[in-house]
N, CA, C, O and CB atoms as a CASP TS submission, in Angstrom:
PFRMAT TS
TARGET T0000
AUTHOR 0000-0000-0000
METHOD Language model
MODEL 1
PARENT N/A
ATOM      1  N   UNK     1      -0.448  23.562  -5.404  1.00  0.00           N
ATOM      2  CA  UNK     1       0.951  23.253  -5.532  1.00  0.00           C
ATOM      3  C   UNK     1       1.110  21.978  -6.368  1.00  0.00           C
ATOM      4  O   UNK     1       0.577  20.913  -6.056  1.00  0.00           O
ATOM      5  CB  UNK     1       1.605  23.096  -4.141  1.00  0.00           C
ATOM      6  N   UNK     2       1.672  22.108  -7.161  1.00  0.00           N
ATOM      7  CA  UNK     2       2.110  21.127  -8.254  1.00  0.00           C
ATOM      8  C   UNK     2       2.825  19.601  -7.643  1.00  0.00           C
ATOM      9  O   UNK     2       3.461  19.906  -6.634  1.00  0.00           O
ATOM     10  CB  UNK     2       3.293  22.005  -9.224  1.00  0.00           C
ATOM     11  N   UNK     3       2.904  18.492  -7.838  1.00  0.00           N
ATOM     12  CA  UNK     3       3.292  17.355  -7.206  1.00  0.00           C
ATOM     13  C   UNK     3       4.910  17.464  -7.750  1.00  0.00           C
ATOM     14  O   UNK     3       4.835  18.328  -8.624  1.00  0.00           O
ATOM     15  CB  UNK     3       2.317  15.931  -7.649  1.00  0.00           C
ATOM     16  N   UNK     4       6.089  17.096  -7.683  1.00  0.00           N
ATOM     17  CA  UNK     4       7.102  16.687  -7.399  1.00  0.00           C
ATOM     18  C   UNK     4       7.206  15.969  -8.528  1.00  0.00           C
ATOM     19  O   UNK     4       6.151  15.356  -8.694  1.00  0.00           O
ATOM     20  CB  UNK     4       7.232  16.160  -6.227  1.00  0.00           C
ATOM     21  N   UNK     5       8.363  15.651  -9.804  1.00  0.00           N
ATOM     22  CA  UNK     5       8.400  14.850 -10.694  1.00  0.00           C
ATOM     23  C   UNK     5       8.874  13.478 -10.250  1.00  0.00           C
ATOM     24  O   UNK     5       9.767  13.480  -9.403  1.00  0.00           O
ATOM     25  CB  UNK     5       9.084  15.393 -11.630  1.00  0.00           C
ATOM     26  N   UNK     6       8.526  12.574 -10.584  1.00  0.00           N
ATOM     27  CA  UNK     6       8.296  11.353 -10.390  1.00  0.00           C
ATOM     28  C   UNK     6       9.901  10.481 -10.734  1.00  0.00           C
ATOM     29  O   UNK     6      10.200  10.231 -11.901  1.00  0.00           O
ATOM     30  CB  UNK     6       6.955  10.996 -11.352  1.00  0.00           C
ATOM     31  N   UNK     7      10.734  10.126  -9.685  1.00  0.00           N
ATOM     32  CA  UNK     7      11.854   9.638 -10.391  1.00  0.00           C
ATOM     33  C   UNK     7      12.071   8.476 -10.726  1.00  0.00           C
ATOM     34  O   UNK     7      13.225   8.171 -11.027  1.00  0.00           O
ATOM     35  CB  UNK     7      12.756   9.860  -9.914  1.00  0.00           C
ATOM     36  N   UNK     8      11.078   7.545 -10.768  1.00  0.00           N
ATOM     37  CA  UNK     8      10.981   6.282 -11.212  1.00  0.00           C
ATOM     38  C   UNK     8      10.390   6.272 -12.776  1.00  0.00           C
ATOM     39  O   UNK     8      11.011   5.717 -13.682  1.00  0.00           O
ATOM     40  CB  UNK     8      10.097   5.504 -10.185  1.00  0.00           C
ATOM     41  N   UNK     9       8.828   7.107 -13.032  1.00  0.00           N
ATOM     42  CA  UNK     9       8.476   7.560 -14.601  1.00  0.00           C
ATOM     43  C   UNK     9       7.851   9.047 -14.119  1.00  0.00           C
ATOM     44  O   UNK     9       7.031   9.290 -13.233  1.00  0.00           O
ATOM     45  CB  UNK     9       7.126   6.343 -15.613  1.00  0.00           C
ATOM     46  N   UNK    10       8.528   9.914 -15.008  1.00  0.00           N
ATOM     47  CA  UNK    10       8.174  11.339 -14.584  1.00  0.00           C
ATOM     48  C   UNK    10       7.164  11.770 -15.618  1.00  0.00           C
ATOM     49  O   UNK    10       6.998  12.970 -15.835  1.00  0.00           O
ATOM     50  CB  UNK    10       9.484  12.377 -14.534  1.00  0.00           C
ATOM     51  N   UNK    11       6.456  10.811 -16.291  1.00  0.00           N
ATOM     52  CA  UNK    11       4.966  11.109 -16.566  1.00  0.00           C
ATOM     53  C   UNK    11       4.101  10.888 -15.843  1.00  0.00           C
ATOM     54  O   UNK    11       3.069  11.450 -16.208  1.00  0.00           O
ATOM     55  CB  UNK    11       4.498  10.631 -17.456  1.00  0.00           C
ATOM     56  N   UNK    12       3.950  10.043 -14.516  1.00  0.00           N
ATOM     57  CA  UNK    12       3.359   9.497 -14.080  1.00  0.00           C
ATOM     58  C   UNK    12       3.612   9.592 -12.028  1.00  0.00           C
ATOM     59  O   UNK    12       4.755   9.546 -11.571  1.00  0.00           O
ATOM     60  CB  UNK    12       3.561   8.365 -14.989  1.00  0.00           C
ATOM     61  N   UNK    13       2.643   9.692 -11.295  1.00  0.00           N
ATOM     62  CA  UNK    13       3.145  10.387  -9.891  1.00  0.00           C
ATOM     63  C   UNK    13       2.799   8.476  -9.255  1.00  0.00           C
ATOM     64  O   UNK    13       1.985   7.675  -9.714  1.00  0.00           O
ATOM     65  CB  UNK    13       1.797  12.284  -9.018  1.00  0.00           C
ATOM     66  N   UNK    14       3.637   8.324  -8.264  1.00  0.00           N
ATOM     67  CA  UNK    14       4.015   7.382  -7.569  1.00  0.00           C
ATOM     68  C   UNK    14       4.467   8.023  -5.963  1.00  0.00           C
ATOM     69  O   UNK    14       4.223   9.060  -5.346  1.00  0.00           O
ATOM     70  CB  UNK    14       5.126   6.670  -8.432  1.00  0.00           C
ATOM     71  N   UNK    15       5.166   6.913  -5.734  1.00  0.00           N
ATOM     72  CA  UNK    15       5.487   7.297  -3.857  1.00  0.00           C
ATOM     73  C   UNK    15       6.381   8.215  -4.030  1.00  0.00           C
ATOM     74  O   UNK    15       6.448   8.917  -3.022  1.00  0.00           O
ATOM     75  CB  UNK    15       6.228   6.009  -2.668  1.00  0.00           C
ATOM     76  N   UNK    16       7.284   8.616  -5.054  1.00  0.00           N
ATOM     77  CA  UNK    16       8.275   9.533  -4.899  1.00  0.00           C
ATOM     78  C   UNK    16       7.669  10.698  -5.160  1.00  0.00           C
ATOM     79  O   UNK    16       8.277  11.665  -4.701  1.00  0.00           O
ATOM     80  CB  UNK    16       9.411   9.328  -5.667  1.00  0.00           C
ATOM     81  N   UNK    17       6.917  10.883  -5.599  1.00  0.00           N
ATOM     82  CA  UNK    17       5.806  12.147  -5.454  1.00  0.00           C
ATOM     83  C   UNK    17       5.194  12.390  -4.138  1.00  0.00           C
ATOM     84  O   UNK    17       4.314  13.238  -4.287  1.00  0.00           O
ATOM     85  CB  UNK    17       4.556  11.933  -6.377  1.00  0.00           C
ATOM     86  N   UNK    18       5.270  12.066  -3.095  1.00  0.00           N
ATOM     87  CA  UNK    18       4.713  12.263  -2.181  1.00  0.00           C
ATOM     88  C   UNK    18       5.286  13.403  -1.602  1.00  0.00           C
ATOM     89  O   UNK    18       6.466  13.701  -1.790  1.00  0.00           O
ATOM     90  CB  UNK    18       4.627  11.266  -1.538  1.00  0.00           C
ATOM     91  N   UNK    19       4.436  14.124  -0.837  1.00  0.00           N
ATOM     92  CA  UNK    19       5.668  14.755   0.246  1.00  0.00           C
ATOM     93  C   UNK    19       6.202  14.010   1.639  1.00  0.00           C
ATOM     94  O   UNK    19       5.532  13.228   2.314  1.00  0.00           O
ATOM     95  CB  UNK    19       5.097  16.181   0.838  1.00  0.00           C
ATOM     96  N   UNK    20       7.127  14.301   1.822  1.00  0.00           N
ATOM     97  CA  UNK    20       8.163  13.505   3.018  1.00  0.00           C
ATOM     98  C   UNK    20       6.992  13.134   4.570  1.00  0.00           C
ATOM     99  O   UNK    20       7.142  12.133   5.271  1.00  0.00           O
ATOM    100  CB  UNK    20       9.846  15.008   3.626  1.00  0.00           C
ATOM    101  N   UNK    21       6.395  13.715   4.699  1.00  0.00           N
ATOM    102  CA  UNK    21       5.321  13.957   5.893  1.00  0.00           C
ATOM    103  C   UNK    21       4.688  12.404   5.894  1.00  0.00           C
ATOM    104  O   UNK    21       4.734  11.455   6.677  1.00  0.00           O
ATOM    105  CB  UNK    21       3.972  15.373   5.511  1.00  0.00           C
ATOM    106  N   UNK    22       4.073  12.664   4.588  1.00  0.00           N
ATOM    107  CA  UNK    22       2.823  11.495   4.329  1.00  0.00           C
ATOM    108  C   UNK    22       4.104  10.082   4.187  1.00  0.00           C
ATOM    109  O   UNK    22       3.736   8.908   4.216  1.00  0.00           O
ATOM    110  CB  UNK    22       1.537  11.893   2.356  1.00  0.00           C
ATOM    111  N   UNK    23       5.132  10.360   4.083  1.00  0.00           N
ATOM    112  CA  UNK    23       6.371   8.492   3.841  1.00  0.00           C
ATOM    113  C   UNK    23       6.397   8.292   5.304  1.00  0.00           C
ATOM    114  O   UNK    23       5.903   7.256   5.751  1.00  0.00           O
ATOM    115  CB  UNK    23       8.681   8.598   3.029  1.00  0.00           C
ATOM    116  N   UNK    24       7.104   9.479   6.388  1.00  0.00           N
ATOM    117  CA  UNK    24       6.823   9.424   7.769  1.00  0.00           C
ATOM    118  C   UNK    24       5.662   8.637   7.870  1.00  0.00           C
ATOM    119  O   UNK    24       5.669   7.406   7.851  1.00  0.00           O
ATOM    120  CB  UNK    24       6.660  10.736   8.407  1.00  0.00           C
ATOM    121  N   UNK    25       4.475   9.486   7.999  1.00  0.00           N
ATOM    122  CA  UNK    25       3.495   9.158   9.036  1.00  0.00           C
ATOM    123  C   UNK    25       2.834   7.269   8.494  1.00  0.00           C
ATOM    124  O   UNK    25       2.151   6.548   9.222  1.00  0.00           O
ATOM    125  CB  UNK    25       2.050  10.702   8.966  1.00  0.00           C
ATOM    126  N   UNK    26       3.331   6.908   7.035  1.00  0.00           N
ATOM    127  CA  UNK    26       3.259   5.683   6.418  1.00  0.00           C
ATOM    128  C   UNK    26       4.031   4.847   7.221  1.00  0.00           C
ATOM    129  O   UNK    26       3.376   3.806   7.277  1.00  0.00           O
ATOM    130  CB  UNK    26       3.674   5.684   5.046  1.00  0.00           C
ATOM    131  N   UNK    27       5.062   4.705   7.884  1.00  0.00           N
ATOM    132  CA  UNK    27       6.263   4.269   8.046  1.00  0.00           C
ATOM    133  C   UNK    27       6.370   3.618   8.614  1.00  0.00           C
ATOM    134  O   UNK    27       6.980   2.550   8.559  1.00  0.00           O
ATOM    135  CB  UNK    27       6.971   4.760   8.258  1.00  0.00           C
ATOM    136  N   UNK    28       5.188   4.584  10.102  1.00  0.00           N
ATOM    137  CA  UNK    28       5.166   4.459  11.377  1.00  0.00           C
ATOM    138  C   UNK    28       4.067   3.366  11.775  1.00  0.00           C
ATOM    139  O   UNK    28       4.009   2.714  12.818  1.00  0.00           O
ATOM    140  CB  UNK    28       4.964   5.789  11.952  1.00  0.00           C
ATOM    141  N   UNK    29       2.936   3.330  10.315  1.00  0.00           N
ATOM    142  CA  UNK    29       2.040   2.228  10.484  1.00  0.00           C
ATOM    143  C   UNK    29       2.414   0.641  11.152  1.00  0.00           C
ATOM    144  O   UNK    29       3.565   0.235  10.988  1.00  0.00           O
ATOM    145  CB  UNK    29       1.602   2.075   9.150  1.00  0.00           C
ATOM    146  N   UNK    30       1.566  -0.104  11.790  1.00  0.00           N
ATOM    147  CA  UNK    30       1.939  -1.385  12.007  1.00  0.00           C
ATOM    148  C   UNK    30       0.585  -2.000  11.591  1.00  0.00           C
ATOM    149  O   UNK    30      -0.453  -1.425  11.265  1.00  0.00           O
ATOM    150  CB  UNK    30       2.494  -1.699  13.500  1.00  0.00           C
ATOM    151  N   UNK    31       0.943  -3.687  11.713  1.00  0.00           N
ATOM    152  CA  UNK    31       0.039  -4.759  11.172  1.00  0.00           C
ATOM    153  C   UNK    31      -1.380  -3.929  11.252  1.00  0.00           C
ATOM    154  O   UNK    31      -2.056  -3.486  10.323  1.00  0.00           O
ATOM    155  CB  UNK    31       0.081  -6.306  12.145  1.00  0.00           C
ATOM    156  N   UNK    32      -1.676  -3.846  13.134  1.00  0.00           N
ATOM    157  CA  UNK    32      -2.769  -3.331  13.146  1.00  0.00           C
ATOM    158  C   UNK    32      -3.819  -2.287  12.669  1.00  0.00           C
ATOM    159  O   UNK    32      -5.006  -2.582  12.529  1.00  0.00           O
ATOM    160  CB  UNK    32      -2.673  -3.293  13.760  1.00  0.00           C
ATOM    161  N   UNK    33      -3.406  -1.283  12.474  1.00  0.00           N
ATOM    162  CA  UNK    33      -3.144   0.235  11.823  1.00  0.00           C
ATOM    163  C   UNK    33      -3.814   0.020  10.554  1.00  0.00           C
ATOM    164  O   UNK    33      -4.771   0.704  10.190  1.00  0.00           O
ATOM    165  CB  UNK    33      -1.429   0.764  11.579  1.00  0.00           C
ATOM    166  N   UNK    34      -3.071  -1.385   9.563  1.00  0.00           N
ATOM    167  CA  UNK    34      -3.603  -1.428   8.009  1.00  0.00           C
ATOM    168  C   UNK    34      -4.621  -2.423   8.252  1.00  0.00           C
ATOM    169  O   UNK    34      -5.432  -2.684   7.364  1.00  0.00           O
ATOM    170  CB  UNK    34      -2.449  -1.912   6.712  1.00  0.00           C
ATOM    171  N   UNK    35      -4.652  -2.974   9.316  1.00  0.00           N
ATOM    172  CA  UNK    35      -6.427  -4.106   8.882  1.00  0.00           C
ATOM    173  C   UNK    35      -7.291  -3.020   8.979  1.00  0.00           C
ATOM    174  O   UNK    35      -8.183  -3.070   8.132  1.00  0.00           O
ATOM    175  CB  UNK    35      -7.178  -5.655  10.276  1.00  0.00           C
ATOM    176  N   UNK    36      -7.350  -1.750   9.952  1.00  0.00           N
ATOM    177  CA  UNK    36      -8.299  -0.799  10.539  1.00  0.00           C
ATOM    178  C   UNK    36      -8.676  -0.238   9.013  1.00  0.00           C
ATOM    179  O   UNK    36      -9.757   0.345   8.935  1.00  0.00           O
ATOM    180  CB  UNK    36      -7.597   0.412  11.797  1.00  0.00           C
ATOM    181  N   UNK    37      -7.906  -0.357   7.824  1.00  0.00           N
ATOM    182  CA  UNK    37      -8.182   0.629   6.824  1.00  0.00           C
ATOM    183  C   UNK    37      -9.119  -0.170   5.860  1.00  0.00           C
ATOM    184  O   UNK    37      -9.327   0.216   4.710  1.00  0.00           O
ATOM    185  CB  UNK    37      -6.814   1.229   6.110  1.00  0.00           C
ATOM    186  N   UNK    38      -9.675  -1.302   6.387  1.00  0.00           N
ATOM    187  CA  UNK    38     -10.721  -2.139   5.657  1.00  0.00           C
ATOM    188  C   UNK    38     -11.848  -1.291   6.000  1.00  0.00           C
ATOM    189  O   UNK    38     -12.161  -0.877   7.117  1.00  0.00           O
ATOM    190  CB  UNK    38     -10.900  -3.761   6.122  1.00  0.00           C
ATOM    191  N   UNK    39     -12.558  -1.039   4.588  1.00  0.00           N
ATOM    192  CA  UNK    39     -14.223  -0.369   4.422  1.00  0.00           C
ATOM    193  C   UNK    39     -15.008  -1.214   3.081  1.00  0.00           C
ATOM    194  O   UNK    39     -14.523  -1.812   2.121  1.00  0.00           O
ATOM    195  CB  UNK    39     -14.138   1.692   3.926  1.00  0.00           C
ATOM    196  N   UNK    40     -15.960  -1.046   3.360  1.00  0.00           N
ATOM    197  CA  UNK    40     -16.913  -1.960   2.557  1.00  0.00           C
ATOM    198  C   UNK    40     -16.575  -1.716   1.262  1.00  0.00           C
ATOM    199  O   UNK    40     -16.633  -0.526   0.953  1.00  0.00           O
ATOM    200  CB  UNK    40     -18.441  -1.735   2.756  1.00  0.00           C
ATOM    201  N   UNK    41     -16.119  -2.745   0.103  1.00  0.00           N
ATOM    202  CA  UNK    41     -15.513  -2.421  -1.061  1.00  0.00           C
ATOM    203  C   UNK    41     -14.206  -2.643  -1.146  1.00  0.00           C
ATOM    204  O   UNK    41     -13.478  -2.759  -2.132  1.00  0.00           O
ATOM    205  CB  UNK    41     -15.708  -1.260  -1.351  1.00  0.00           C
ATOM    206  N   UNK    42     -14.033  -2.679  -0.255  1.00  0.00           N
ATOM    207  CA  UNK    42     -11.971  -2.614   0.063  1.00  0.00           C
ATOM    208  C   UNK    42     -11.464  -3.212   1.284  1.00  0.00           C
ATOM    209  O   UNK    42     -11.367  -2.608   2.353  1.00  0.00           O
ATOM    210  CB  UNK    42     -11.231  -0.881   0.321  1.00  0.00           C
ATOM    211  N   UNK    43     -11.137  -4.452   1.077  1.00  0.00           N
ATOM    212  CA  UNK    43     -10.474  -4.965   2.100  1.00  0.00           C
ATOM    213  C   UNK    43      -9.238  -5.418   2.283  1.00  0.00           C
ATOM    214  O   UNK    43      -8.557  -5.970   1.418  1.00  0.00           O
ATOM    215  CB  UNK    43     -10.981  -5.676   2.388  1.00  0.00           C
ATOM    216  N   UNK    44      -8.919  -5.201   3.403  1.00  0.00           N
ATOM    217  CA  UNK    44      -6.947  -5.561   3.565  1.00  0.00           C
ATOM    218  C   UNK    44      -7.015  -6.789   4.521  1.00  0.00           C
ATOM    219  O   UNK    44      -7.415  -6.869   5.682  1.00  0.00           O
ATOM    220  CB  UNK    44      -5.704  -3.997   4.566  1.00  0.00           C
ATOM    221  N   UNK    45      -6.419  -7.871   3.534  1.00  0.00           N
ATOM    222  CA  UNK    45      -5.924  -9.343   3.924  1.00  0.00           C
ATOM    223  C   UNK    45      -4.205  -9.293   4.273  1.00  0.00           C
ATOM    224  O   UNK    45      -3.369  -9.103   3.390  1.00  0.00           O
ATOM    225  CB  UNK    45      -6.261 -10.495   2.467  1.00  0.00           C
ATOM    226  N   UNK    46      -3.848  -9.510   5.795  1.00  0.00           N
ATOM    227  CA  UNK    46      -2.921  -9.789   5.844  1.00  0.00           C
ATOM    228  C   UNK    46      -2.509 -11.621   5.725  1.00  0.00           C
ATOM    229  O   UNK    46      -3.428 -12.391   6.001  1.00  0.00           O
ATOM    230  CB  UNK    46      -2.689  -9.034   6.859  1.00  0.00           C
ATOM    231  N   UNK    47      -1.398 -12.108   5.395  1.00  0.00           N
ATOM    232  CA  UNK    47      -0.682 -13.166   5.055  1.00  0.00           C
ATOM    233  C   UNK    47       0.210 -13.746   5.946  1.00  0.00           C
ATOM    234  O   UNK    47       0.961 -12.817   6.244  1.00  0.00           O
ATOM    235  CB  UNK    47      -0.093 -12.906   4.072  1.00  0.00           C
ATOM    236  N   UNK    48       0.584 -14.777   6.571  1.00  0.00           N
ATOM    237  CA  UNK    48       1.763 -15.218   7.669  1.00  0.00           C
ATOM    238  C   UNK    48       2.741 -15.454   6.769  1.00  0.00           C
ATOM    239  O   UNK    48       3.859 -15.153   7.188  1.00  0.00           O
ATOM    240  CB  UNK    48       1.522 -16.586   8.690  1.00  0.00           C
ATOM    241  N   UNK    49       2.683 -16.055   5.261  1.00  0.00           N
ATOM    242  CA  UNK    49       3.622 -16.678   4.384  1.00  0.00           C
ATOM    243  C   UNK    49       3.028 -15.941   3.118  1.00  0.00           C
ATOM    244  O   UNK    49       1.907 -15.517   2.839  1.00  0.00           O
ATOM    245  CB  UNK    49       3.640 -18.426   4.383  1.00  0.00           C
ATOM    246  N   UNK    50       4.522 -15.972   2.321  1.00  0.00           N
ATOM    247  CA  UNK    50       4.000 -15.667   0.714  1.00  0.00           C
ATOM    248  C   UNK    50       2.997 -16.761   0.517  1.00  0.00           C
ATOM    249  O   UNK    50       1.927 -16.385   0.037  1.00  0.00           O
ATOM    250  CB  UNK    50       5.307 -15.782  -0.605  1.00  0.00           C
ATOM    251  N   UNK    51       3.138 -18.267   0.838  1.00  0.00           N
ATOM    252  CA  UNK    51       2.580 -19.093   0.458  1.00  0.00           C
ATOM    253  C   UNK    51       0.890 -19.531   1.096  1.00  0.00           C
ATOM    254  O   UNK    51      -0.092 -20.077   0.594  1.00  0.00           O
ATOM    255  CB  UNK    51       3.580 -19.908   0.568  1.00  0.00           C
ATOM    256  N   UNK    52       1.127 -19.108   2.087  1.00  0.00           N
ATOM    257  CA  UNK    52      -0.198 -18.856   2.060  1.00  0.00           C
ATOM    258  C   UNK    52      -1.195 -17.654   1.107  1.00  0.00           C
ATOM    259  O   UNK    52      -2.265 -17.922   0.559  1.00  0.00           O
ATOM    260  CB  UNK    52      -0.291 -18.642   3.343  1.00  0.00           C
ATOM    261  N   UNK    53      -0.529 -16.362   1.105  1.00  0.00           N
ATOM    262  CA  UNK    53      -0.745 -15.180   0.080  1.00  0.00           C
ATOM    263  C   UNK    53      -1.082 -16.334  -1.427  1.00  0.00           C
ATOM    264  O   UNK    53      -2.155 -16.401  -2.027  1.00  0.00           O
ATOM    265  CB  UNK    53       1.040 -13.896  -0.064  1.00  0.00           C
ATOM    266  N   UNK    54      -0.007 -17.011  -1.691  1.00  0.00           N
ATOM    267  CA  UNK    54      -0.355 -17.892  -3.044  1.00  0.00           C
ATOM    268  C   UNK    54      -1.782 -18.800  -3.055  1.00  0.00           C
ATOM    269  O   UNK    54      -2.546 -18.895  -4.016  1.00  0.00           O
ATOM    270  CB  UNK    54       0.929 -19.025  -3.258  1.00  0.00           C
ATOM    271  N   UNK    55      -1.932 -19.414  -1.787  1.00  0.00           N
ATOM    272  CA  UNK    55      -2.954 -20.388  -1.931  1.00  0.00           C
ATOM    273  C   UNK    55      -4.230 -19.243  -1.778  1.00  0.00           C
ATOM    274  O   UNK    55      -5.307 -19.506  -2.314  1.00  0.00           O
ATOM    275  CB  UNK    55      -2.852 -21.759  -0.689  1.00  0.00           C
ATOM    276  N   UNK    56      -4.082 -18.188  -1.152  1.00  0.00           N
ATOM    277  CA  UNK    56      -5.797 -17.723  -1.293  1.00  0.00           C
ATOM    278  C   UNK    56      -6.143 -17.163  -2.343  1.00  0.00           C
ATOM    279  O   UNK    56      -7.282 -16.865  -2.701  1.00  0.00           O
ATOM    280  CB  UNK    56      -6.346 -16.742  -0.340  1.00  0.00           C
ATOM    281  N   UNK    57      -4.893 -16.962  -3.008  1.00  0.00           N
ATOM    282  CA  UNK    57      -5.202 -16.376  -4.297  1.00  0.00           C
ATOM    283  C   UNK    57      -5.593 -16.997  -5.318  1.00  0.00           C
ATOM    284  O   UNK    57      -6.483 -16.592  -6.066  1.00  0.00           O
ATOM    285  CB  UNK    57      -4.351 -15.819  -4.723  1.00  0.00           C
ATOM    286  N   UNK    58      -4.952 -18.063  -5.453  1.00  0.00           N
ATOM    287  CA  UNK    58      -5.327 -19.613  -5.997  1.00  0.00           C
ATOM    288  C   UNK    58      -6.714 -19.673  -5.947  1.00  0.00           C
ATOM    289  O   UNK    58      -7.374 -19.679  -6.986  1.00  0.00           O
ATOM    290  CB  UNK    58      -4.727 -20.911  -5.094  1.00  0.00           C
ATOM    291  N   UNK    59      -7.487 -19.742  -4.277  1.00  0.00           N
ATOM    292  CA  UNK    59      -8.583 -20.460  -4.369  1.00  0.00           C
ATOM    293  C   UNK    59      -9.731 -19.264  -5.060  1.00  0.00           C
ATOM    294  O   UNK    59     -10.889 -19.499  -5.406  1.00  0.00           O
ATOM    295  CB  UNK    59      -8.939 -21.135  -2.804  1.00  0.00           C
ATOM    296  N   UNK    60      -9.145 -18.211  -5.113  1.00  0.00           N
ATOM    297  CA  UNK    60     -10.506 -17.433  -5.734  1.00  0.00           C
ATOM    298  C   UNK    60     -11.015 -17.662  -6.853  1.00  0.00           C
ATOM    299  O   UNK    60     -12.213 -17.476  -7.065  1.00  0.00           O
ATOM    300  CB  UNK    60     -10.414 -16.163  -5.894  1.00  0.00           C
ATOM    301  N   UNK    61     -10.194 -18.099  -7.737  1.00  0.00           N
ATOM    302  CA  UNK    61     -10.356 -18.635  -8.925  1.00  0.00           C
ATOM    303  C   UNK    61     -10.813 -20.014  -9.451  1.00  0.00           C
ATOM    304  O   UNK    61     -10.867 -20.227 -10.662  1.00  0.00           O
ATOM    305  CB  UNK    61      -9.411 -18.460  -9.305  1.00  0.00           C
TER
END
């Protein structure tokens, strides 16, 4: 089944391509839910402040 045209750039598939199921069951996620989706290669940093988000980003560099 073909994906859904894209109404933000309809060359290109984004969240509006999704089907409705997968925005639900996204929705319903909390804090906890997205640290669990850290695997070796890929990790999810949550932030208390943008500004903290700014300073760790800062220090990687």
């Amino acid at each position: 089944m073909p994906r859904k045209i894209s109404r933000i750039a309809p060359d290109w598939w984004d969240y509006t391509t999704l089907e409705p199921d997968i925005i639900q069951d996204a929705a319903k996620l909390e804090a906890k839910d997205l640290e669990q989706l850290s695997r070796p290669g890929f990790t999810v940093k949550l932030y208390d402040t943008l500004e903290d988000f700014y300073l760790a980003e800062a220090l990687e560099y």
